[in-house]
N, C-alpha and C positions, 0 to 999 in steps of 0.2 A: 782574640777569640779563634778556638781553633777552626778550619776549615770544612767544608762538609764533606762526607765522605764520596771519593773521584769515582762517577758513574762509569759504569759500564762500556766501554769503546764500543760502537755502532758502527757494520757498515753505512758507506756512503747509500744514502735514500736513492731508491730506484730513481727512472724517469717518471717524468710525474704523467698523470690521467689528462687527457685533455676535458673530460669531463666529471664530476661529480654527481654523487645525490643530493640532492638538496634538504634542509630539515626546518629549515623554518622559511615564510613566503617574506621577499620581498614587498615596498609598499604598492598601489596597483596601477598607480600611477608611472610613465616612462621612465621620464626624465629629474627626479628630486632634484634640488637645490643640494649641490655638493654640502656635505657636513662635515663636522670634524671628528674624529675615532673616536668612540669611547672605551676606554676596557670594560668585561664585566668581569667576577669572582671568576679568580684561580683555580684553577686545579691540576697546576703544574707546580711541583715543590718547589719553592726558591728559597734556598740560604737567607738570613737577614745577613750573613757578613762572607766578605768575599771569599775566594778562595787563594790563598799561600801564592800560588803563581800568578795573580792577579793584583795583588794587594799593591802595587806601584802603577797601577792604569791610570790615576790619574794624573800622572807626569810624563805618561806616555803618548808618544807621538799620534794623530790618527792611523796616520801606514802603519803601526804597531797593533793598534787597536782592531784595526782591522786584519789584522794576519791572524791576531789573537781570536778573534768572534770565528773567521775562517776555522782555523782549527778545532777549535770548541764544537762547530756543526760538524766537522769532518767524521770527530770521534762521538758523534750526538749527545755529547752532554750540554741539553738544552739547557737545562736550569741556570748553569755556570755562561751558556752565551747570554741568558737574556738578563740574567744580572751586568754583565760587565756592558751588556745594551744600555742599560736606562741610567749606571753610575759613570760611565763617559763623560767629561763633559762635551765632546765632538762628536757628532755622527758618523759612524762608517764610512764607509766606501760600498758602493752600488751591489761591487759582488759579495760581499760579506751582508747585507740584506736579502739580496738573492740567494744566499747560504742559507740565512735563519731560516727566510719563508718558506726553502724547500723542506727542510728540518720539519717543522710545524705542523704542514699540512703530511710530512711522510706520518709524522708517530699521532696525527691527529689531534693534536696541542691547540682546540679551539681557542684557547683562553690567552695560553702565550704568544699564539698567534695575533691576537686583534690586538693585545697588549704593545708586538711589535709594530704593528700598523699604525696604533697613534702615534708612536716614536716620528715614524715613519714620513707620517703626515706631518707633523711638527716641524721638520728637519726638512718640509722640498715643498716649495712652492708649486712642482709641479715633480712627477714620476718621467724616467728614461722609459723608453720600451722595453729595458730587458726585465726592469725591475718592476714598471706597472705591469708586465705578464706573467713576473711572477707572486704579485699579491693578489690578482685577477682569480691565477689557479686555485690560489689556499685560500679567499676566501668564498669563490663558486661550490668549493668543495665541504666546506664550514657550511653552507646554506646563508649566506651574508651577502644577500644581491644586493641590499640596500646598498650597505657599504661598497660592494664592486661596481658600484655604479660611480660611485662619489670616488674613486681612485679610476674607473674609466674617465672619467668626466677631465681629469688632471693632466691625463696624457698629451702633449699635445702633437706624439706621434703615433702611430695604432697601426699593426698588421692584420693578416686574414689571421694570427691566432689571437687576437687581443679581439674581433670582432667574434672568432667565433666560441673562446668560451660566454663571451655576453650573453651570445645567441643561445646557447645548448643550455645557460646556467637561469637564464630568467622561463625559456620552454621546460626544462623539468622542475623549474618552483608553479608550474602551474600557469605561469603567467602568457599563456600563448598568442594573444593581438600583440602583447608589448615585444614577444620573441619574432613575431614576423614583421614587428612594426621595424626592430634594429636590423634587421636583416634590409630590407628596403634601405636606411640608411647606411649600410653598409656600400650596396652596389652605388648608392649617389655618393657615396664618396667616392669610390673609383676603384674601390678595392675587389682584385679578383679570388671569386670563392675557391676555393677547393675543395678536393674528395673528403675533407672532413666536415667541410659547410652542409652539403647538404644532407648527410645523415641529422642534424640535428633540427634543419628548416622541414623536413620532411615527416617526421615526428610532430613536428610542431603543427604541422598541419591538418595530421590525421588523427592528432588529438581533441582538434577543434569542435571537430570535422570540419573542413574548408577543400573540397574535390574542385571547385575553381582555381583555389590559389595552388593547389598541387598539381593541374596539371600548367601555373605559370610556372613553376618551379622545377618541371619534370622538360618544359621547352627552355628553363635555363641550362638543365641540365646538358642538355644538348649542345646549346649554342657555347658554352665552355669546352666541349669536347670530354666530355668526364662519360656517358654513356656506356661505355664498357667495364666502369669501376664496381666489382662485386659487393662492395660496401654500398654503392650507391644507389646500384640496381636492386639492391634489397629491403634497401630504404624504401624504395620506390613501390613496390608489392606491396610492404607493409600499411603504405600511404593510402595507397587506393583500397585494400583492403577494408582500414578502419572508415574510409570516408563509402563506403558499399557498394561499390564500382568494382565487383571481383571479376568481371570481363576483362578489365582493362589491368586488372593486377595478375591474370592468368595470362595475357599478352604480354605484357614485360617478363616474365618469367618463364614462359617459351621460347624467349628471343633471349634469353642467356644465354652467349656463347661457353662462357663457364659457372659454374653453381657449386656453393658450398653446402653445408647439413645447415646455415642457416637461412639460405635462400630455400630450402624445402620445407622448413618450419615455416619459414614466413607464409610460406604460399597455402602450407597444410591447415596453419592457424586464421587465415582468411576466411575459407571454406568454412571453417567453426560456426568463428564470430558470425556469419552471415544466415546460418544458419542451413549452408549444405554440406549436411553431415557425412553421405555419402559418396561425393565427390570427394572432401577431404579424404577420408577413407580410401577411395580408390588412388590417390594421388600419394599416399603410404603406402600402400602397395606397390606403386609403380617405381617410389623411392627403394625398398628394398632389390626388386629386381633389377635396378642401376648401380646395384649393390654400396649406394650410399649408407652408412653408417647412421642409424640414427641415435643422438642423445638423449640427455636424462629430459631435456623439454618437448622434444619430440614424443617420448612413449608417457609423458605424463596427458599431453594434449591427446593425444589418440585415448588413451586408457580410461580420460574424460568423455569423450565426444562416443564413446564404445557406448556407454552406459544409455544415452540417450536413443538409441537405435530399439531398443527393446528386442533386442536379439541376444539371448543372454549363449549361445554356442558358440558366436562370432566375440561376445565380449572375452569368454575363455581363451578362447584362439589366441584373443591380443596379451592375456594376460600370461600364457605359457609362453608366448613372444618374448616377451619382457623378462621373464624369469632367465628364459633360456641364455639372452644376450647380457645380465650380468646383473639387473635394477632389482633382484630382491629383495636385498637389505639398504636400499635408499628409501628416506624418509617421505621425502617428496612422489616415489612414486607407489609405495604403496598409501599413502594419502588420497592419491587420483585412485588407487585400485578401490580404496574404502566407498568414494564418490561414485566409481561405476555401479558397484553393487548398490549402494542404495537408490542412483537415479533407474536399475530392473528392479525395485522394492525386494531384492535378495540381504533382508538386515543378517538374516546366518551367515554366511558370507563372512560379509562385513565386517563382523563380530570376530569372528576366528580371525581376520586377517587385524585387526584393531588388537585381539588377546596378544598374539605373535609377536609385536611390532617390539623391537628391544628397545628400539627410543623413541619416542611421541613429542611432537611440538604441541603448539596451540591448533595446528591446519588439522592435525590427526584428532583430536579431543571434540571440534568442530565439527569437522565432520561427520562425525557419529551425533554427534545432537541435531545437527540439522538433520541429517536420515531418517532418529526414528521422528522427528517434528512432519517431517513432508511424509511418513509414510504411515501416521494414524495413531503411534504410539508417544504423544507429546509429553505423557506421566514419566515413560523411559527417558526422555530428552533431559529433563529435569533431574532425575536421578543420575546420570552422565554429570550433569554439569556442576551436580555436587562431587561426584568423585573427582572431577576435576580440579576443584577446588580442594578438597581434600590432600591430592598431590602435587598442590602448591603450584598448579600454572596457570600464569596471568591469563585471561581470557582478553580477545581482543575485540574489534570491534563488531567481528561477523558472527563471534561467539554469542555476543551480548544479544544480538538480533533476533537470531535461533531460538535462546533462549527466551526470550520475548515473547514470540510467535507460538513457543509451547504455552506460555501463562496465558497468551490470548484463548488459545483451546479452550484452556480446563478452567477458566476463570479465575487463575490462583494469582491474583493483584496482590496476596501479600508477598511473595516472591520477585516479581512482575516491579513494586516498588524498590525493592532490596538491589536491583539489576538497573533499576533506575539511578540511585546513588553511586550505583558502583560506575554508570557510564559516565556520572557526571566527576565525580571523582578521578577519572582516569582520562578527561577530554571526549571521551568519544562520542558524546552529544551532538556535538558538531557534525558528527559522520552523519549524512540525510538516513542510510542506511538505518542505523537507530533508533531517530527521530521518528522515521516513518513505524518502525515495529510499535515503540513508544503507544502511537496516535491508536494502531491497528488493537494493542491488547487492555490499554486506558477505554477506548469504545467499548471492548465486547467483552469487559466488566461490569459495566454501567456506569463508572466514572469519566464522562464526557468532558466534566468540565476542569479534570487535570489534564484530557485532550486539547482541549482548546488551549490551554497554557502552555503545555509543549508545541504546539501549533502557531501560538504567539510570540514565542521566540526562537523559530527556526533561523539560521540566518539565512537560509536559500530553502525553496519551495518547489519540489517538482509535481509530473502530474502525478504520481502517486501518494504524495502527501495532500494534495487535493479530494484525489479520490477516496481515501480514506478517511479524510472529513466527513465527506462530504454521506458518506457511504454507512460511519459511527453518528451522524445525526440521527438520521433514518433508524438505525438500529434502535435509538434513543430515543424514538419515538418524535423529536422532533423537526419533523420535515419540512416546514416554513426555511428554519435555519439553513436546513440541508440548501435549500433550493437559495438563498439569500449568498452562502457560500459558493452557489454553485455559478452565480453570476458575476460574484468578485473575481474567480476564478481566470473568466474569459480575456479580464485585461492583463495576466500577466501570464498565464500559462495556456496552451491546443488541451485538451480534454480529449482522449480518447476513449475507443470503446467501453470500459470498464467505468469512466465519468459517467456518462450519458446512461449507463444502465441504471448506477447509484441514482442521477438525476431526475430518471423514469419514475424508478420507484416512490419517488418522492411524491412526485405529480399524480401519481397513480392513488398513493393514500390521502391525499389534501383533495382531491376530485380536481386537481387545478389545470383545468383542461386547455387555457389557452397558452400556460407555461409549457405545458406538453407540449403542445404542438411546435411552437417559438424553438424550444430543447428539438423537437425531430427535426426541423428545418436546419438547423445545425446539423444533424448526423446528415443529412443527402446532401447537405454544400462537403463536408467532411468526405466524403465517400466512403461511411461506416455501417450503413444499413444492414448490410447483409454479412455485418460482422459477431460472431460468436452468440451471442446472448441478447443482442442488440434487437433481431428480428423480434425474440418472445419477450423482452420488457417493453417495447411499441404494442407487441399486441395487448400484455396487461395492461397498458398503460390505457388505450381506447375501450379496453372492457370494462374497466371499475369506475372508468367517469362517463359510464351509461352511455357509450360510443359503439353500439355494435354494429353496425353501419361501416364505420372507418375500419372497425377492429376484423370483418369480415372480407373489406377490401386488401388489409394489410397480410390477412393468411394466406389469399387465392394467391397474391406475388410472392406471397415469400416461398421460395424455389424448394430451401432444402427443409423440411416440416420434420419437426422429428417428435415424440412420444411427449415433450412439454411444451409445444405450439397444440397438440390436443384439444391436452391438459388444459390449458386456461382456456381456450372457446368453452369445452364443456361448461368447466365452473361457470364463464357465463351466461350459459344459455341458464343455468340452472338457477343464477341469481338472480338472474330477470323473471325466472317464473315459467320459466319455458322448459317442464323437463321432458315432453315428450318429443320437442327440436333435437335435443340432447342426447333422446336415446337413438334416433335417426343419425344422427350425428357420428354414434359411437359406430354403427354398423356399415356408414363411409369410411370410417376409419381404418376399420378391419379391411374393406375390402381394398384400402392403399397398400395391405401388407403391415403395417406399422403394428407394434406390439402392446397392448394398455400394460400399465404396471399400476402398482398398488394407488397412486393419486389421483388414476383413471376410475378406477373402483368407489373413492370417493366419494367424486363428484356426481357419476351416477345414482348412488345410494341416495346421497343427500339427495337428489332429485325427486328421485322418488319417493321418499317419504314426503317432501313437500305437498305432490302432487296425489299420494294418497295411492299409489299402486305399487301393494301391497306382493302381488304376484309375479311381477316382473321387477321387482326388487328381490324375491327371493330366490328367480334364476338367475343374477346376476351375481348374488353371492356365491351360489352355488358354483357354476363357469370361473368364475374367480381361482377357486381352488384347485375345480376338476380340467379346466382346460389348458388354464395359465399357469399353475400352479405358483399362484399367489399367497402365501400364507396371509389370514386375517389379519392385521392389529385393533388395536384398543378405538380406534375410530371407524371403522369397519362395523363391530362391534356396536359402536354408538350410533351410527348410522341405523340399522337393522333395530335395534331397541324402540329407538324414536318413530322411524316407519310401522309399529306393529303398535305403541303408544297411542300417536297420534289418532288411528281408526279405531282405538277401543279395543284392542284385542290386549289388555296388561295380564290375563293372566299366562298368557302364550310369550308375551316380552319377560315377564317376570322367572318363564321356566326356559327362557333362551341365555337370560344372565347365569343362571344355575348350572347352565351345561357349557360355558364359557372355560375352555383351556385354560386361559389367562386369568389373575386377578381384574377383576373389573376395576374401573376408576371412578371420578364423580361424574364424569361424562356421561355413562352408561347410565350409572344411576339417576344420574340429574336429567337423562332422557326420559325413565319408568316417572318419575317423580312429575313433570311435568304433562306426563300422559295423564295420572291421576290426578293432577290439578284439573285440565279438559275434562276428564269424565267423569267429576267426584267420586273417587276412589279413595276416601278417607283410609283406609284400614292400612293396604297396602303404598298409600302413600307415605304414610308415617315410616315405614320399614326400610323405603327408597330412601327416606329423609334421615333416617338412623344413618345410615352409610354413607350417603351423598356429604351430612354435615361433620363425620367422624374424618374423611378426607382432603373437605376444604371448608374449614371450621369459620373462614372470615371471608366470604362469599356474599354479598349481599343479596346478589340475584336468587340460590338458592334458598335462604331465610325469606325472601317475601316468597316466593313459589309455595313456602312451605303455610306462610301466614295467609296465602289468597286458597289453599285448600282449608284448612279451618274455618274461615270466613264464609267461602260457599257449601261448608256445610253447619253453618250458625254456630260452631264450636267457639263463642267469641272472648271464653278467659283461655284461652290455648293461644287464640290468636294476640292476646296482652301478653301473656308469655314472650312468644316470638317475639312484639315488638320491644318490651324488653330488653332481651336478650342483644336483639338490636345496638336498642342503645347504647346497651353498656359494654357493645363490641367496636361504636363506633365509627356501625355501619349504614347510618340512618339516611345518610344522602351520601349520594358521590356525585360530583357536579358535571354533568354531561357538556360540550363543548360541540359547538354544528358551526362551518366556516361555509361561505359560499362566494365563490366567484364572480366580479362584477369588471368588465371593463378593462380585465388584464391585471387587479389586484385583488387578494385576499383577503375578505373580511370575518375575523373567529368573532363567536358570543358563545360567554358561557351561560349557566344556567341562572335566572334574574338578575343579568347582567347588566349596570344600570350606567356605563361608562363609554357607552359607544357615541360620538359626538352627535349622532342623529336617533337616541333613544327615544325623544318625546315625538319625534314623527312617528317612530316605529311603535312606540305603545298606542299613538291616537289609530292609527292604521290598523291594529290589531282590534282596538276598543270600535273602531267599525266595522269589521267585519261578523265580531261577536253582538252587533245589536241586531247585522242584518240577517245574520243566522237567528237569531232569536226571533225577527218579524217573522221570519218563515214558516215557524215552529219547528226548528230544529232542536228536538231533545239534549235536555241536560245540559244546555250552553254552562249555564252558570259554573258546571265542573271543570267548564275550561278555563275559567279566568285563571290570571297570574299570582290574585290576590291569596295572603297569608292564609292557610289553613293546615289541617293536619298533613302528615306526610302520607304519602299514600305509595300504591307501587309503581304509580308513572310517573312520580315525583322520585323513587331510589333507582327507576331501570331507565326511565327515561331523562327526565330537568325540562321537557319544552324546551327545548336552546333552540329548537327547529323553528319553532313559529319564530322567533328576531330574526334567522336570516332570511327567511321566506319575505317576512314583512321587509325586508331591507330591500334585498330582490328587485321586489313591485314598485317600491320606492325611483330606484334607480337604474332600469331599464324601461326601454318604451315597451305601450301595448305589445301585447300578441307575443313577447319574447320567453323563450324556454328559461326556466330556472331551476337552476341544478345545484344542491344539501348534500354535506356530507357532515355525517356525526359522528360520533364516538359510544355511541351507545344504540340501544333499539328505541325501535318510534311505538311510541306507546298508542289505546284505544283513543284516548282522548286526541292526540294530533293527529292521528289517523283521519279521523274524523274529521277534524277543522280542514286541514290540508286538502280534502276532497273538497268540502264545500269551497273553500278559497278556489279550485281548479275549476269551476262549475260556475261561480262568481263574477270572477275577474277573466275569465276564459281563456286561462293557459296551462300550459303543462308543466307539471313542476316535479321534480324526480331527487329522490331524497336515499340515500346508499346508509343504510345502517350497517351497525354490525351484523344483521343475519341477512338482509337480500337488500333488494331494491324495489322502491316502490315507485310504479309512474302512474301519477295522478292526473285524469285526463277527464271532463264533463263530468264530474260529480263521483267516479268510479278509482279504482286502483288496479294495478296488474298483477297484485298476489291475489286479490278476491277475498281476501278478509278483511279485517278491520283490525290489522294489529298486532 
């Protein structure tokens, strides 16, 4: 068989790297049980028959053999040495292995590498030092710590280079305790580090973060006498940098006697990460006037950290900098130039310098998706990352993210899914980065529950994939869950600000006031109180579980108040029933200087219409515009309708819709509409009700509004009509849900919910209160029973789910204790009713938060003054 044809003569392979990249993780355990090589699938061409000058090796002496494999690496034709490797029947000689493995790892010959290795392994009970440091190298560099473990393990002599690729090769697979664990065994063995030891213990450290073991590492440094090594001391900046100690990384770096362009990076890129911007900045400056040279990683970190200044004159500055010194047509740095512009929301910019660019990676493609995603235009992101795909480049794993984060926007899950297969397809699932976008755009679709499955298989969990659980419940309406997540939470992950808001919120919609509190007591051991968003989700959180007490103590501290700390007092002064607190309220506000904005205006309105003042509702509209210049929206609007409704004025509401800028909605109408339900206003009810039901056709609330005006004016085949219509929408019930708090747990009931394990106390409880309402002669008890009858409108708006928890309530606290309802719907005439006499009864207070306000029922009375 003729031979293959004679490769190409190589130089001899440089000196090799003392370290590598790593590409796949060792196991995570230290120390394995040495094993024996396996090869896997080739991908180095090997001849099935020898070659012409080879075809007599197996009569040939080892020293032949070996002079032969020697030369074969010399002129790197691998294929031809690792054939005449495995048809041997004697093994080499030490330096002819030492030849192959340099060969191997020079042309990056993963496969014929490990292939050698089993040889290798076969043929020595144990490895030499010269030749365990040279498998060490090519296979730290392969990413094969396993195995460089199991040829460490063999040696049984070992220098500072056979210790320190271990060290450097298991710290950049990730494996950082097991890289500072071998380093400790290193010095117990006796071995002295060197200038190349601790660049990679020092990394290893501040990859951890471990600012302890860096600065034991920083007093080895010392007591070796290595302290003046530029390598080392750069190490050393970098170390403390990443562990946040940039005091102590701006001392070692002022006490360099000598510095290179990468001991000024180091120190430039500290300032970043830590997040002083300006300092770094000036410390770039101070580099040029030492007239140190900066690099292409130098003008990319500056050209980044420019962007976040929000100084777009000084960002210019850096970028004629950069042009001028030679980085226009580098990849990497107009990539950073593309990130500056969109971290000043300059997407024109951006744009021209993205057009320009003659070659584009994945970072450049990236980048502009992410830009217009953070800067409001997520539909653009999307279209990017079609053309990216378009011209055929793989997207990676920050790309996928981006993208993600756009479909959470705009709700586009079927895209959102398409980006989901593609991450699983390509690994990058794995990347938390993903997972978490994953969680953030599966929520704010309303598919929760492929959230929770990507959630369920994370293999690592941080606090952002918590808080976006936790955060996509709530959004999802269900906040039991939120709050059940939020306490698994605690054992394995610190919750910070943005948790605890999610958390709030939770507590704040379930009324679950003593998990609230449990959750604040957490934020002041935390020392988060007075963190971002954290002060006004405490305040909602004590306003909506009918806490104004707490919720007013918790404003007077909170130091820095700003336009939505207001905002929520008002609304709740307003849902307690208190709108003339509210409008006092507003007039402290002004005189803080603090400016109302449109949700100010709001709550105001709503106020007053509640309260029926009609005239200082209409200077508030007014001031709205002329003072603040606020433009109205569509609730504003609805607001003002419902105030002019309410007191009877519909035909002055009716020519207020008419002269409305904007198209009106069902809101507005569904306000006139219920005005004329109040004042039987048959005629122009109908007309409210044309429009109101041509915009939200499967509303159930506005169908009986429309069926209880026919009714109070005996129009009653109009009102068969409606119920009808009803039916055959659908709409006949929706089962209302009321939870109340007992003892520190949540109890829900739906509506004739007959499943709660104490249902026959709580309907006997009920059936007594209703007989003793009846001894009294309290009208129309009988309306209130639970028993079967027609559907009525406090049976579609309401369910009574109120009355189970109230009876639960009384059940299971003592006398005299406050009981506190929250529903999901409004409290109709009929529990209205009840709920007062039960307050008058049993003698306690019992406060019930519907959809439209709060009612506190106190001696027979309520604190709206209606019935309902």
């Amino acid at each position: 068989m003729p031979p293959p044809p004679t490769a190409k003569p190589h130089p001899n392979p440089p000196p090799l790297l003392l370290l590598a990249p790593l590409r796949s993780p060792p196991a995570r355990h230290l120390a394995p049980r040495c094993r024996r090589l396996s090869s896997s699938t080739t991908c180095v061409a090997v001849s099935p028959s020898p070659p012409s000058e080879a075809s007599s090796s197996a009569s040939a002496t080892p020293s032949d053999t070996s002079a032969a494999l020697r030369a074969l690496c010399a002129h790197g034709q691998l294929p031809q040495a690792l054939w005449l490797l495995e048809s041997s029947p004697d093994p080499p000689d030490e330096d002819a292995y030492v030849a192959l493995f340099h060969l191997c790892e020079w042309r990056r010959a993963a496969d014929a590498g490990m292939r050698a290795c089993e040889h290798a392994d076969a043929a020595h009970p144990s490895f030499g030092l010269r030749l365990g440091n040279a498998m060490l190298s090519m296979l730290v560099r392969f990413g094969e710590a396993w195995h460089a473990w199991g040829v460490f393990a063999k040696m049984p002599e070992r220098d500072v280079f056979s210790w320190n690729i271990m060290v450097g090769g298991y710290g950049k697979a990730g494996f950082l305790e097991e890289a500072l664990d071998l380093y400790h065994r290193m010095l117990w063995a006796g071995v002295r580090p060197d200038v190349y030891t601790f660049p990679c213990v020092l990394r290893t450290c501040g990859g951890v973060p471990d600012l302890r073991m860096g600065r034991e590492v920083h007093a080895h440094v010392l007591r070796f006498g290595l302290g003046a090594e530029v390598d080392v001391l750069n190490s050393l900046v970098t170390m403390y940098a990443k562990c946040g100690d940039v005091r102590a990384a701006r001392k070692v770096f002022d006490g360099m006697a000598l510095t290179d362009c990468i001991s000024w990076n180091a120190m430039i890129a500290g300032h970043f990460e830590n997040h002083e911007r300006e300092a770094g900045l000036e410390l770039f400056l101070s580099m040029l006037e030492n007239e140190v040279q900066p690099n292409l990683m130098t003008i990319t970190s500056v050209t980044v950290a420019s962007g976040l200044l929000s100084d777009l004159d000084f960002a210019k500055e850096i970028h004629a900098l950069a042009v001028k010194r030679g980085f226009a047509a580098d990849v990497a740095f107009c990539n950073s130039l593309i990130q500056m512009y969109t971290s000043l929301g300059r997407m024109g910019e951006a744009c021209t310098i993205f057009s320009r660019m003659e070659t584009r990676d994945a970072m450049s493609w990236t980048a502009m998706i992410s830009g217009y995603e953070k800067n409001g235009s997520p539909d653009k992101a999307l279209e990017m990352y079609a053309l990216m795909e378009v011209n055929d480049v793989s997207p990676d794993d920050v790309t996928i993210a981006s993208a993600l984060a756009a479909c959470a926007s705009l709700g586009r899950v079927d895209v959102g899914i398409k980006l989901h297969e593609i991450a699983t397809s390509k690994g990058f699932i794995r990347y938390i980065v993903v997972a978490n976008a994953l969680l953030e755009m599966y929520s704010k679709s309303k598919h929760i529950d492929k959230a929770i499955e990507v959630f369920k298989y994370m293999p690592e969990k941080d606090v952002i994939s918590w808080s976006s659980m936790i955060a996509g419940f709530c959004f999802n309406h269900k906040c039991f869950e939120a709050l059940f997540c939020f306490r698994h939470m605690l054992a394995d992950v610190k919750p910070n600000s943005v948790t605890f808001i999610a958390a709030f919120a939770a507590c704040a919609a379930t009324g679950s006031l003593r998990w609230g509190k449990e959750i604040h007591a957490h934020v002041l051991r935390r020392g988060l109180s007075s963190e971002g968003y954290v002060p006004n989700a405490l305040l909602d959180l004590y306003v909506k579980c009918g806490q104004t007490g707490y919720a007013w103590s918790q404003f007077s501290v909170h130091g820095e108040k700003d336009v939505v700390s207001w905002n929520i007092m008002l609304a709740g002064f307003v849902a307690h029933g208190h709108g003339d607190i509210a409008l006092s309220f507003f007039d402290e506000m002004l005189e803080t200087g603090e400016q109302p904005d449109e949700v100010t205006f709001v709550a105001l309105l709503c106020g007053c219409s509640r309260a029926g003042m009609v005239s200082q509702g209409w200077e508030l509209f007014h001031r709205m515009t002329e003072e603040y210049s606020i433009v109205p929206n569509l609730k504003h609007y609805a607001c003002m309708v419902d105030l002019l409704s309410r007191v009877g004025r519909l035909t002055e509401a009716h020519d207020f819709i008419n002269r409305m800028p904007i198209t009106p909605d069902a809101a507005v109408w569904g306000a006139l509409l219920n005005g004329c339900r109040i004042h039987r206003h048959t005629e122009l009810g109908e007309l409210a009700a044309k429009f109101v039901l041509e915009l939200e056709p499967n509303d159930a609330g506005y169908h009986v509004l429309l069926s209880d005006l026919y009714a109070d004016a005996g129009k009653w085949a109009e009102v068969a009509r409606v119920r009808k219509t009803m039916r055959e929408k659908g709409l006949e019930q929706d089962y209302g849900c009321s939870w109340v708090e007992v003892k520190g747990d949540i109890h829900a009931f739906l509506t004739d919910d007959e499943s709660h394990p104490q249902i026959k106390e709580i309907n006997a409880v009920l059936h007594s209160i209703y007989e003793r309402m009846k001894a009294s002669g309290f009208d129309s008890v009988e309306s209130y029973s639970l028993e079967d009858k027609e559907v009525s409108k406090d049976d579609v708006l309401c369910g009574h789910s109120e009355r189970l928890a109230v009876a639960f309530g009384l059940i299971n606290t003592t006398p005299g204790t406050s009981i506190f309802v929250t529903k999901n719907q409004y409290t109709c005439q009929s529990c209205h009713g009840i709920l007062s006499m039960i307050s008058k009864i049993v003698r306690r207070e019992i406060t019930v938060r519907d959809t439209k306000e709060f009612h506190h029922f106190r001696d027979g009375s309520c604190s709206c003054g209606g019935s309902g």
